[in-house]
C-alpha positions in Angstrom: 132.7 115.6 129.4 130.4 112.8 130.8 127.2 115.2 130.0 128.4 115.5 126.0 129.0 111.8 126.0 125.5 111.1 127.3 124.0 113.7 124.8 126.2 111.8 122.4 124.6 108.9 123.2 121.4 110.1 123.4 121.7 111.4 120.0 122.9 108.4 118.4 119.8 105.9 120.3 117.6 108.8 118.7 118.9 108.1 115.0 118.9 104.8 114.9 114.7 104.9 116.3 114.1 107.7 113.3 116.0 105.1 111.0 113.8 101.9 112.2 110.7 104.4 112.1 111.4 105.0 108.8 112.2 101.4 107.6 108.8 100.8 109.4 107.0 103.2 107.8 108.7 102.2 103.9 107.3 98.4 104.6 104.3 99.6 105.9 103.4 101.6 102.5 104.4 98.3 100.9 101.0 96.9 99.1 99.6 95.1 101.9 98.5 92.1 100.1 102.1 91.7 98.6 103.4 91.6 102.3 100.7 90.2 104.1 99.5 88.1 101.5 102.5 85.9 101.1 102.3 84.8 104.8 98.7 84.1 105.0 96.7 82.5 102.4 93.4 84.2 103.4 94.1 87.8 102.0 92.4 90.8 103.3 91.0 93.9 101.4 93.8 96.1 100.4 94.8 98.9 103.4 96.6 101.7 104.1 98.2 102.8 107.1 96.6 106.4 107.0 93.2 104.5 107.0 93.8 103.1 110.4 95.0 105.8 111.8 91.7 107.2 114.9 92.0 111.0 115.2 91.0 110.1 119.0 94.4 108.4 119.5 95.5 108.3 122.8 98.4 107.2 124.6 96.4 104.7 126.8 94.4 103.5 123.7 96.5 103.7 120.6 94.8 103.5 117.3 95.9 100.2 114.5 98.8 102.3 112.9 100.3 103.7 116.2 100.3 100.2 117.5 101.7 98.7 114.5 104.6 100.9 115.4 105.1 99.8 118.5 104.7 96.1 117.5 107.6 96.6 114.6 110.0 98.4 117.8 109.0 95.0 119.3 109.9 92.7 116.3 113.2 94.8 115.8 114.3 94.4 118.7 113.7 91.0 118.9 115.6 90.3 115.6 118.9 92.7 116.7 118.7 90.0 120.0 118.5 87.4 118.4 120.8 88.0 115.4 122.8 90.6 116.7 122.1 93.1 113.9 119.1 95.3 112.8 117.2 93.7 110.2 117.3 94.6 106.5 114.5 96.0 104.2 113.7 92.4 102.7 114.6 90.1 105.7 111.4 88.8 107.7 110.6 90.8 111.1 108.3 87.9 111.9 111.0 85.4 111.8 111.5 81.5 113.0 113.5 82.2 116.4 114.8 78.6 116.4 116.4 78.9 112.9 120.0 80.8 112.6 119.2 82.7 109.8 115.7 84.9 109.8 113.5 82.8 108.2 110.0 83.8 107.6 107.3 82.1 110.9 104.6 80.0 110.3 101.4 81.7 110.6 100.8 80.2 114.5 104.2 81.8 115.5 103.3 85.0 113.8 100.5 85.7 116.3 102.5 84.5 118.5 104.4 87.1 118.3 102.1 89.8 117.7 100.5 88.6 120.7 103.7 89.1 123.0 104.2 92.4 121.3 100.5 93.5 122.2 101.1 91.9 125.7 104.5 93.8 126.4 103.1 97.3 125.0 99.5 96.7 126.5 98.0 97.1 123.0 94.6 95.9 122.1 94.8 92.6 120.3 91.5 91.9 117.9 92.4 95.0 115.6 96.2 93.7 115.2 95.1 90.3 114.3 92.5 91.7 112.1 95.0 94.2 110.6 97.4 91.3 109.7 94.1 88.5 108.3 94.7 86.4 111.4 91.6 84.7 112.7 92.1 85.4 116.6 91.2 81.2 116.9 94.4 80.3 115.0 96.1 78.2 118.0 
């Protein structure tokens, strides 16, 4: 019975990655200057996620779009630590961690953020700042 509970398990972890992956992907087809654009006042020339997406995508060098992924899975997470749920479709995934409620980050804690997320997963930086209008001189 343990190997049906663990396949059990296993099932369930793997539906609720498909549903974040496809939350992910619903606010990543969002305009991007509607999203983007209300956290940084410098807006960027509209994008797509297909756009960024490098044919020569590799697991030791992911391309913009993969590591957008992996940044949301980071941002996730941290918002089901810190408020012990998974976050909504309209609630911020770059969020103030000292507030109670998720409350949309100022720009510096944004990269911030995105910069712990690129650390954690090993992800190249300068195309995730660029992806998201941050300057990479925003301290």
């Amino acid at each position: 019975m343990k190997g049906a509970e663990g396949g059990s398990q296993r099932v369930r972890r793997l539906l609720e990655q498909l549903t974040l992956f496809f939350v992910l992907l619903r606010l990543l087809n969002q305009d991007y200057l509607i999203f983007i654009g209300e956290i940084f006042s410098m807006k960027a020339e509209p994008r797509s996620i297909p756009n960024f997406h490098d044919s020569d995508c590799r697991p030791d060098s992911l391309c913009v779009a993969c590591a957008l992924v992996l940044v949301a899975q980071h941002r996730f997470i941290a918002f089901q630590e810190k408020f012990g749920r998974w976050p909504g479709p309209d609630e911020e995934l770059f969020f103030d961690g000292t507030r109670p409620v998720p409350v949309r980050a100022r720009p510096d804690q944004i990269k911030r953020q995105i910069l712990d997320a690129a650390e954690m997963h090993n992800l190249q930086v300068a195309p995730l700042l660029s992806f998201f209008g941050i300057q990479s001189d925003l301290d």
